[in-house]
C-alpha positions as CSV (number, residue, x, y, z in Angstrom):
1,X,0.0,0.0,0.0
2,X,1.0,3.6,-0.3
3,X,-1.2,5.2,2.0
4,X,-1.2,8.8,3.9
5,X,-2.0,9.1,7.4
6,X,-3.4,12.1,9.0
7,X,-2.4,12.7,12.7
8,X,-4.1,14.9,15.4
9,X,-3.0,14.9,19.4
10,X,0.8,13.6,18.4
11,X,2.4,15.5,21.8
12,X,0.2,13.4,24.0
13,X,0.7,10.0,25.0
14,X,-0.8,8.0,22.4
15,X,-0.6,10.0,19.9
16,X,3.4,10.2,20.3
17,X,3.8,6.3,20.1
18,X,1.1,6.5,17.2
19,X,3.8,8.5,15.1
20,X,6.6,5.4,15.5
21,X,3.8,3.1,14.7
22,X,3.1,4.7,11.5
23,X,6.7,5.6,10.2
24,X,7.7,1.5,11.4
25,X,4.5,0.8,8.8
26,X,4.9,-0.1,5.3
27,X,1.8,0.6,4.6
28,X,2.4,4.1,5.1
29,X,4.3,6.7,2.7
30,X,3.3,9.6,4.6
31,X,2.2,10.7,7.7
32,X,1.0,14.9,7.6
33,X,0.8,15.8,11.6
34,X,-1.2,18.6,12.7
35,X,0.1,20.4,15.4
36,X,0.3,23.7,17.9
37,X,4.2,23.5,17.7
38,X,7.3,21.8,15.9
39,X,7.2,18.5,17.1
40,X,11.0,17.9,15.5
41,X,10.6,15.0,14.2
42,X,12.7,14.2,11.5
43,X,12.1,11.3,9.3
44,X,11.4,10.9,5.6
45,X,7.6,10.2,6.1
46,X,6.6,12.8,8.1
47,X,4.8,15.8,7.6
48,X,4.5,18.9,10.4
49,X,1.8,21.4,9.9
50,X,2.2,23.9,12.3
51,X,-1.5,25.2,12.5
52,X,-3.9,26.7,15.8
53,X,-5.9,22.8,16.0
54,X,-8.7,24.4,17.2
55,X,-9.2,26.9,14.0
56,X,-10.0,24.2,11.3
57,X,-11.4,26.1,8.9
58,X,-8.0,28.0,8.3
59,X,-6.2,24.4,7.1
60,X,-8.9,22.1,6.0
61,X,-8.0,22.0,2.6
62,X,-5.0,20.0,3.9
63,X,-6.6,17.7,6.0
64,X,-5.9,15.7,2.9
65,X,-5.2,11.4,3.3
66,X,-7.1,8.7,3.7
67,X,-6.4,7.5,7.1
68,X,-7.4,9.9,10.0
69,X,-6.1,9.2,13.7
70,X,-7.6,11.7,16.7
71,X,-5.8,11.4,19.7
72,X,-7.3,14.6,21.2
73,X,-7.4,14.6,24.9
74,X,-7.3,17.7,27.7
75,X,-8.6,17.9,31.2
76,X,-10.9,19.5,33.2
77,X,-7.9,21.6,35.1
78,X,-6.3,22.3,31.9
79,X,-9.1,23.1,29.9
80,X,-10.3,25.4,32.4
81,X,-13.9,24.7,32.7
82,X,-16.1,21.7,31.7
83,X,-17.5,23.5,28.7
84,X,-14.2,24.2,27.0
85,X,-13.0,20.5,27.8
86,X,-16.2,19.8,25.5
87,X,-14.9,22.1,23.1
88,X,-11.6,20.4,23.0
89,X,-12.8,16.7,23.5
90,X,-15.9,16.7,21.5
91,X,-16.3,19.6,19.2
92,X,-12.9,19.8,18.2
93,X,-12.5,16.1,16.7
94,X,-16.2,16.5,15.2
95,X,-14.9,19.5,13.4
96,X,-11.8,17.7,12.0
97,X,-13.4,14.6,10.7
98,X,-15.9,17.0,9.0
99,X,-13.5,18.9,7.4
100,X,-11.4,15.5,6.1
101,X,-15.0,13.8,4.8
102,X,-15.2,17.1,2.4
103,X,-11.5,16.1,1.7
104,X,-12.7,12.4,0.6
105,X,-10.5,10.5,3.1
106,X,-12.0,7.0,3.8
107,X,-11.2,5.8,7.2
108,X,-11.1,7.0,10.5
109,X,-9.6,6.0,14.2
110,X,-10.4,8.0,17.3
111,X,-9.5,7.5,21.3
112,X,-12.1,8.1,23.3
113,X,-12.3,6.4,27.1
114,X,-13.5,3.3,28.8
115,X,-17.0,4.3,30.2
116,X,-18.0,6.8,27.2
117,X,-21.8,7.0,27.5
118,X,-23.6,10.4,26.1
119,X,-26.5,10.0,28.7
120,X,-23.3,9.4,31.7
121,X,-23.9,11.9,34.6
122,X,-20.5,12.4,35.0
123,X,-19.4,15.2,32.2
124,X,-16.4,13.3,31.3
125,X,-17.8,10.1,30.0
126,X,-20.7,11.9,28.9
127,X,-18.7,14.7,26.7
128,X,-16.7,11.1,25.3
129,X,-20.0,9.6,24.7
130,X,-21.4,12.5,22.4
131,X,-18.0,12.7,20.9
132,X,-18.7,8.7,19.8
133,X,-21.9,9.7,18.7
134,X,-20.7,12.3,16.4
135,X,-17.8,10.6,14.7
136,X,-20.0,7.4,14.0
137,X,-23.0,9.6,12.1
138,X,-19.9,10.2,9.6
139,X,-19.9,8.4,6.7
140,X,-16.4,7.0,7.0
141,X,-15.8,3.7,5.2
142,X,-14.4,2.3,8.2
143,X,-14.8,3.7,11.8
144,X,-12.8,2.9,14.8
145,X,-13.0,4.2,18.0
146,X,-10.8,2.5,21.2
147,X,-12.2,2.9,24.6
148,X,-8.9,2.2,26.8
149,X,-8.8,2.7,30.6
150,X,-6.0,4.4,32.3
151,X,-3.4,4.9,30.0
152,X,0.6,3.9,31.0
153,X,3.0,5.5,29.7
154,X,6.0,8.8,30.2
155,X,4.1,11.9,30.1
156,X,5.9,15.1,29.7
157,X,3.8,17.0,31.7
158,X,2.8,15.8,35.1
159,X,-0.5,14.8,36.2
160,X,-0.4,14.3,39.6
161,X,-3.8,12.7,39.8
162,X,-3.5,10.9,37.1
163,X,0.2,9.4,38.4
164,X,-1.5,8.3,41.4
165,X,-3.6,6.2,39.7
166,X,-1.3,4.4,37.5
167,X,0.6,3.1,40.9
168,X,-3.0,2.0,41.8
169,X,-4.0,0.7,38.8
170,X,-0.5,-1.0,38.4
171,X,-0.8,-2.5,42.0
172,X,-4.0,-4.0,42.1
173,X,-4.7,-4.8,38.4
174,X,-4.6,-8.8,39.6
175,X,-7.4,-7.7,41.5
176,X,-9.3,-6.7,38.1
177,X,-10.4,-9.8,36.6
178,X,-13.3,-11.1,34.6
179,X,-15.5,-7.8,33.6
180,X,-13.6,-5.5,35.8
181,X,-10.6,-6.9,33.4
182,X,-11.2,-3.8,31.5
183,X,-10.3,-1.4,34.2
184,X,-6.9,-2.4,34.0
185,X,-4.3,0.1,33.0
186,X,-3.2,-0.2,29.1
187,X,0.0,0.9,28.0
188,X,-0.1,3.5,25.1
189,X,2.0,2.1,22.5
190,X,-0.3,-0.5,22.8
191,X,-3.6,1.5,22.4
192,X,-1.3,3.1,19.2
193,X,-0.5,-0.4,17.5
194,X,-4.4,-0.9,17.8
195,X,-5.3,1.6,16.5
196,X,-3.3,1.3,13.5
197,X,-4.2,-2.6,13.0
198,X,-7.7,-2.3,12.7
199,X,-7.8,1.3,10.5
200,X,-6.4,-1.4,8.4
201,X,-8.8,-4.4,9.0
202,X,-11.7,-4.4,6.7
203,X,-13.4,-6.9,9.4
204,X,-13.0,-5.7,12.7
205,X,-15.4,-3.2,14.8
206,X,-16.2,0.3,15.6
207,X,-15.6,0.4,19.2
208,X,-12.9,-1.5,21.1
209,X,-13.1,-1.9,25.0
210,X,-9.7,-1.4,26.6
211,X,-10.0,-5.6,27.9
212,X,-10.2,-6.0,23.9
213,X,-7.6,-3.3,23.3
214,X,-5.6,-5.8,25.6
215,X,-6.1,-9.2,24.1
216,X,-5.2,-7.9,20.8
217,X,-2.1,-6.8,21.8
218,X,-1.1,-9.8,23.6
219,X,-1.8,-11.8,20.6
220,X,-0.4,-10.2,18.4
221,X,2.7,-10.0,21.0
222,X,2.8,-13.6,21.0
223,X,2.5,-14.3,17.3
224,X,5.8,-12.4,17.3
């Protein structure tokens, strides 16, 4: 194949491993990344567009491929209120997969969260729920979105919070078996290889649970 992938969230943590993933990938001749600021990545296959994300209509002419990833992610804190996390979280994907539909490109892969619901009362599943809802109305020829839990992985920024529940999750996850098998952290790279693998896989699903995000690793792991 000779495909061109289209990347939004590349600083955070999925996103970053999503960029190896895709220049390791034969499959791939290009990969165009759409970003705040230079990422300094310097391989042959890659593709920085230095662009205000949240402005879309000023580059969607270039939102030009045929595989899209969204790894768009913020927080409450960072974000600054709940209704600018939905900005970022929902809006801001819907707007990009929009503007690369009008562009023609055929597939799309999004992360959203283990526990999205659009009717949750908590605002964070519930903004990732509508965000699911949004994305599978498109008329992509394939749509994939992966719910993982708590993702491992080096951050650059620190998340305090969010640290202290990695050593949890990491601690107890033999506790987590069964249905609460899900629950368990997932390591980003993983999440990333995913997500790559089933853009690709004329069978597989829309939605992956992180449990499912998990198994598929592991097999693929073990086939290796």
């Amino acid at each position: 194949m000779n495909k061109t992938a289209i990347v939004f969230g590349a600083t955070g943590l999925v996103g970053s491993e999503l960029i190896y993933q895709l220049i390791k990938d034969i499959r791939y001749r290009a990969v165009k990344v759409f970003t705040r600021r230079d990422l300094h990545i310097e391989h042959i296959k890659v593709v920085e567009k230095i662009v205000n994300v949240e402005k879309v209509t000023e580059y969607s002419d270039e939102i030009k491929g045929d595989d899209l990833f969204i790894c768009i992610g913020t927080t409450r804190k960072k974000a600054g209120s709940v209704e600018r996390m939905e900005d970022i979280d929902r809006k801001l994907p819907g707007r990009i997969a929009k503007a690369a539909l009008v562009n023609e490109v055929k597939n799309i892969a999004v992360v959203s969260s283990i526990g999205a619901n659009p009717k949750s009362g908590n605002y964070y599943y519930r903004i990732k729920g509508k965000m699911e809802e949004d994305i599978l109305s498109m008329n992509f020829a394939l749509k994939r979105i992966l719910r993982p839990s708590i993702l491992l992985g080096k951050r650059d920024e620190v998340r305090i919070l969010e640290s202290l529940g990695k050593v949890m999750v990491k601690g107890l996850g033999f506790l987590l078996k069964g249905k609460r098998r899900k629950y368990r952290g997932v390591m980003a790279r993983d999440v990333a290889s995913i997500m790559v693998r089933e853009i690709n896989n004329i069978n597989g699903k829309e939605i992956y649970e992180s449990d499912e995000i998990m198994a598929i690793s592991k097999a693929e792991k073990e086939i290796k």
